[in-house]
Backbone bond lengths (Angstrom), bond angles and torsions (degrees), N, CA, C in turn:
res aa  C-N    CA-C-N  psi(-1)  N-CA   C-N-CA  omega(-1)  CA-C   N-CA-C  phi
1 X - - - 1.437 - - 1.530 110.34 -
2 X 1.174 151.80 -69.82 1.104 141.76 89.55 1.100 106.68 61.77
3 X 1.524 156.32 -90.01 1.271 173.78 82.38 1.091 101.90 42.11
4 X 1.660 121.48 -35.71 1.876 108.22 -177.78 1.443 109.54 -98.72
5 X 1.793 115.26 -16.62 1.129 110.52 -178.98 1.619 109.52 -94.85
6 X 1.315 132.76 -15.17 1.463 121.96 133.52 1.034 134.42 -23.62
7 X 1.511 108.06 -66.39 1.644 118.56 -172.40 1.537 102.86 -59.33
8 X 1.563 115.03 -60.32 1.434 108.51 -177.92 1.581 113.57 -44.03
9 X 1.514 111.94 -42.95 1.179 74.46 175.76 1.808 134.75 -100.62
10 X 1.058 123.11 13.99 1.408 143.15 142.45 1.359 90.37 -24.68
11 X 1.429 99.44 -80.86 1.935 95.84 -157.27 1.852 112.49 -69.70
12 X 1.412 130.35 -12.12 1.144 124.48 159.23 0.819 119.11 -68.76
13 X 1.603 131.03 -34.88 1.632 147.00 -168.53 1.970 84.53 -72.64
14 X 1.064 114.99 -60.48 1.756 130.13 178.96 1.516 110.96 -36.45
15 X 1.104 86.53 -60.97 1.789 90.29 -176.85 1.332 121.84 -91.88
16 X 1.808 114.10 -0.87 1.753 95.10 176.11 1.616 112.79 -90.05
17 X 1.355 101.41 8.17 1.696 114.63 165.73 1.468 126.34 -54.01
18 X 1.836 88.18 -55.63 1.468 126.36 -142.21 1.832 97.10 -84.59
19 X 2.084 109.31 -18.21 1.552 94.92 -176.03 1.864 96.78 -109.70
20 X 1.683 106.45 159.03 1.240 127.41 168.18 1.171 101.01 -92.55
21 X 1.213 114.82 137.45 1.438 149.64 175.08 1.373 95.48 -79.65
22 X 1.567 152.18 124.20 1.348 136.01 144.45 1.326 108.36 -108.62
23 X 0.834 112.40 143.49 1.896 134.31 -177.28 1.294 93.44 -96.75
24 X 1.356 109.60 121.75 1.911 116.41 178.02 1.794 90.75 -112.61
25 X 1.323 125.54 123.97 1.641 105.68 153.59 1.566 105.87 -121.62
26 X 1.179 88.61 137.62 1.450 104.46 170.18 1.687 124.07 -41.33
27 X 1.192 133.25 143.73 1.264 111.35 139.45 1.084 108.33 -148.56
28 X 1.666 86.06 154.78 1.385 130.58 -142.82 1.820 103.27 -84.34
29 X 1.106 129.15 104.44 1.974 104.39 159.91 1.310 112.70 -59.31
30 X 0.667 93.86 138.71 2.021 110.50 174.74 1.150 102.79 -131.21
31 X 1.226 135.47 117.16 1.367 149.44 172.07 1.394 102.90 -97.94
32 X 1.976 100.48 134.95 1.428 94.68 179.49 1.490 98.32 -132.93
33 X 1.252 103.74 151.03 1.149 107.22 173.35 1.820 140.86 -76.70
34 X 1.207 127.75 127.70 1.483 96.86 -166.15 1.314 116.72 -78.37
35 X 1.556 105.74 149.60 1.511 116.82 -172.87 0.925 121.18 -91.60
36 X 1.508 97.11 152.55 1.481 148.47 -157.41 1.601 97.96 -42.11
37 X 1.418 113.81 88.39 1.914 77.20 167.56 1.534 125.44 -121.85
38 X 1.479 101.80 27.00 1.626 128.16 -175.90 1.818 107.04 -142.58
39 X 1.382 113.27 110.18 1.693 93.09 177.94 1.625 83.54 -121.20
40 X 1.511 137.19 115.24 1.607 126.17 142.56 0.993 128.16 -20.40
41 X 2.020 136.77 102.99 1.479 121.71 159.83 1.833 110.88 -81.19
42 X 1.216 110.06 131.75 1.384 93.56 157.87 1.277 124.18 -151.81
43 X 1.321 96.47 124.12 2.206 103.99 -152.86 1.793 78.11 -95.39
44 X 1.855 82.15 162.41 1.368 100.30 -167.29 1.688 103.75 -99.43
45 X 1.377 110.98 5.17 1.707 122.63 167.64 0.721 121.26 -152.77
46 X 1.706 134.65 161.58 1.232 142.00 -147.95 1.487 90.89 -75.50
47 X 1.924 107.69 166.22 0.873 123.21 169.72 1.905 125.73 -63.83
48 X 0.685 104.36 144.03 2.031 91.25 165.97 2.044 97.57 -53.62
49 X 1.040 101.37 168.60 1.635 103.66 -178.43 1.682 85.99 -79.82
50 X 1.470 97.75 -167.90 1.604 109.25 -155.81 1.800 115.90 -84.65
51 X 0.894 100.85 155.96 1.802 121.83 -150.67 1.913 70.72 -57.36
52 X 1.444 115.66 134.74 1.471 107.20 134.91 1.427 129.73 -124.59
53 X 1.892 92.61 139.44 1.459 103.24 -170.20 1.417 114.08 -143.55
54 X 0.971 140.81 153.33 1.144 140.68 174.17 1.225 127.49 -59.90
55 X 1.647 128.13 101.10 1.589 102.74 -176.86 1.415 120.02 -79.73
56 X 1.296 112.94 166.98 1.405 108.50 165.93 1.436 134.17 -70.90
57 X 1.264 122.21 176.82 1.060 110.20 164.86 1.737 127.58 -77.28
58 X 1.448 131.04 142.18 1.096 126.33 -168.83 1.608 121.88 -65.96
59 X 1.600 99.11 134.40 1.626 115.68 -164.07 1.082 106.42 -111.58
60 X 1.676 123.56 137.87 1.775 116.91 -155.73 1.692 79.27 -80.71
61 X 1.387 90.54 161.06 1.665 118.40 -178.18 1.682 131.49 66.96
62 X 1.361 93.77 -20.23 1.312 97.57 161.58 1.461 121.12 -112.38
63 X 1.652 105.59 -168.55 0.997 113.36 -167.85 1.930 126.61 -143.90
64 X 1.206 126.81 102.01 1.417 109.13 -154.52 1.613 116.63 -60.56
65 X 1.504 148.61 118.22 0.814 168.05 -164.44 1.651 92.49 -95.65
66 X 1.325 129.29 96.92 1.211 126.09 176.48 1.667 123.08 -61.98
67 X 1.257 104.17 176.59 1.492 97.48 -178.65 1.587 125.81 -99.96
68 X 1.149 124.03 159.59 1.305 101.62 -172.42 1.581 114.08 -148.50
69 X 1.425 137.25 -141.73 1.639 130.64 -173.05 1.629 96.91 -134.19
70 X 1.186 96.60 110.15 1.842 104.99 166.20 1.170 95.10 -92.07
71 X 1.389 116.65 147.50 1.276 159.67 -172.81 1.950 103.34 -97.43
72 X 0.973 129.80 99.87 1.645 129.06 160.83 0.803 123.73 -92.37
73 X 1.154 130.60 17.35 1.470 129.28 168.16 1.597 132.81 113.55
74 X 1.699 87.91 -24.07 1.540 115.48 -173.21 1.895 111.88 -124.76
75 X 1.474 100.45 -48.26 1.356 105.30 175.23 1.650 104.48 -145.73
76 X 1.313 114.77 175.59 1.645 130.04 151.94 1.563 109.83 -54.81
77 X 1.591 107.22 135.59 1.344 110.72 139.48 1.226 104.27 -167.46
78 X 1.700 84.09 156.85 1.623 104.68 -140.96 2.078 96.57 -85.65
79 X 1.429 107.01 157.97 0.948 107.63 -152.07 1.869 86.65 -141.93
80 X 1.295 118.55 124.54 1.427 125.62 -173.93 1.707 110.99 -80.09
81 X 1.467 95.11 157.75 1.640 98.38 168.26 1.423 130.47 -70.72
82 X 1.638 109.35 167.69 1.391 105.77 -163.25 1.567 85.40 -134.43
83 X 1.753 120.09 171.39 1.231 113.97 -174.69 1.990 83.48 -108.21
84 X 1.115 127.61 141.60 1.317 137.53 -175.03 2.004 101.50 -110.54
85 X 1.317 100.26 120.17 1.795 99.75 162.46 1.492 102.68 -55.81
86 X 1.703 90.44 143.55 1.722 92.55 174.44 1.355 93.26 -93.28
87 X 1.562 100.05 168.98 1.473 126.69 -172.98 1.520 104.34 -128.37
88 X 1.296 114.47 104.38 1.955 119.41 -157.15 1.503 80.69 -75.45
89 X 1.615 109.55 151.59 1.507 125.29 -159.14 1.472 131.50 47.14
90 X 1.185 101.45 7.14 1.818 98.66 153.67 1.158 124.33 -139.41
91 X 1.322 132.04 153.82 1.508 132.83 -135.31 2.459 86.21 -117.92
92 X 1.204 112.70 155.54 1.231 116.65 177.26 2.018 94.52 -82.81
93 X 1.053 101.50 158.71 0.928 143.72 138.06 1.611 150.26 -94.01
94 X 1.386 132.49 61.24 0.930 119.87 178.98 1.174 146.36 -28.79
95 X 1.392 141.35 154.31 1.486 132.21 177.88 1.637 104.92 -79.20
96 X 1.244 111.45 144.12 1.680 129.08 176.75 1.325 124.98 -156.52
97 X 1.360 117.45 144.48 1.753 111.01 -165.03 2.082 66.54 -101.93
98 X 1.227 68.43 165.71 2.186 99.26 175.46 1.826 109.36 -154.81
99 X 1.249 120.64 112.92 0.973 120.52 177.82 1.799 132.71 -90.00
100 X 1.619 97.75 135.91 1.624 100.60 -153.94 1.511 80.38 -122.68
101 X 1.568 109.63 175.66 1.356 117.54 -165.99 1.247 120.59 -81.65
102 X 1.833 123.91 19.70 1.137 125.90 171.94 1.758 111.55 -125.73
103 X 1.541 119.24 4.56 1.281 136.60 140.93 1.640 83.50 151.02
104 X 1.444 95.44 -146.38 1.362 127.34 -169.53 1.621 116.85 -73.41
105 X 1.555 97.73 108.09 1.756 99.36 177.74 1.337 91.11 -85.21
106 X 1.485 109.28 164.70 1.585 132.05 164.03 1.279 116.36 -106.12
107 X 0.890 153.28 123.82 1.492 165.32 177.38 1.540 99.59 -103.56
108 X 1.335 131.42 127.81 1.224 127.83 176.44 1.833 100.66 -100.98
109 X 1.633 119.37 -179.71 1.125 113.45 -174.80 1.234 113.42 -105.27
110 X 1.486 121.97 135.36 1.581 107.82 175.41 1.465 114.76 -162.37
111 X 1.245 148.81 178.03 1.160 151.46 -135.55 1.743 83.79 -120.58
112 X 1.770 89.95 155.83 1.478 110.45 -151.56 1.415 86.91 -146.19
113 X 1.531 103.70 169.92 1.746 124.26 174.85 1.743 92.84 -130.29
């Protein structure tokens, strides 16, 4: 008995040489969607008036991006400033709600020509 479980394994020891392993991977499509680079806010009432905060003092190259009132869906909340890199030849734009006859658009802030 002994003698047969040798041999067997002789020839397993033999043959796990003798096979290639191939690695198959799948691939996958993944469809993506293109992004978002406009979403409409539009609150159904005016904003609170404007965030107040203290700005800083001015830092070469940037630019203070004031703060302003995001809209969640339910109410305002207020949301602080950020210092923004300037962009030589375009002027900032601040963020501002502007009201149209289906409530409050959001305008976000961003650099202009």
């Amino acid at each position: 008995m002994l003698l047969r479980y040798t041999a067997l394994l002789a020839v397993v020891v033999v043959a796990s040489g003798c096979v290639e392993e191939r690695v198959v991977h799948e691939r996958r499509v993944v469809e993506r969607s293109a992004p978002v680079e406009y979403v409409e806010v539009v609150a159904p009432q005016p904003p609170p008036e404007r965030v107040i905060e203290v700005e800083p003092e001015p830092r070469p190259g940037y630019l203070w991006a004031r703060g302003y009132w995001h809209w969640n869906g339910q109410h305002y909340v207020a949301v602080r400033g950020h210092w923004e890199p300037q962009r030589p030849g375009y002027r900032y734009v601040h963020p501002y709600w502007e009201r149209h006859g289906d409530g409050w658009h959001w305008h976000a802030g961003a650099w202009a020509n």
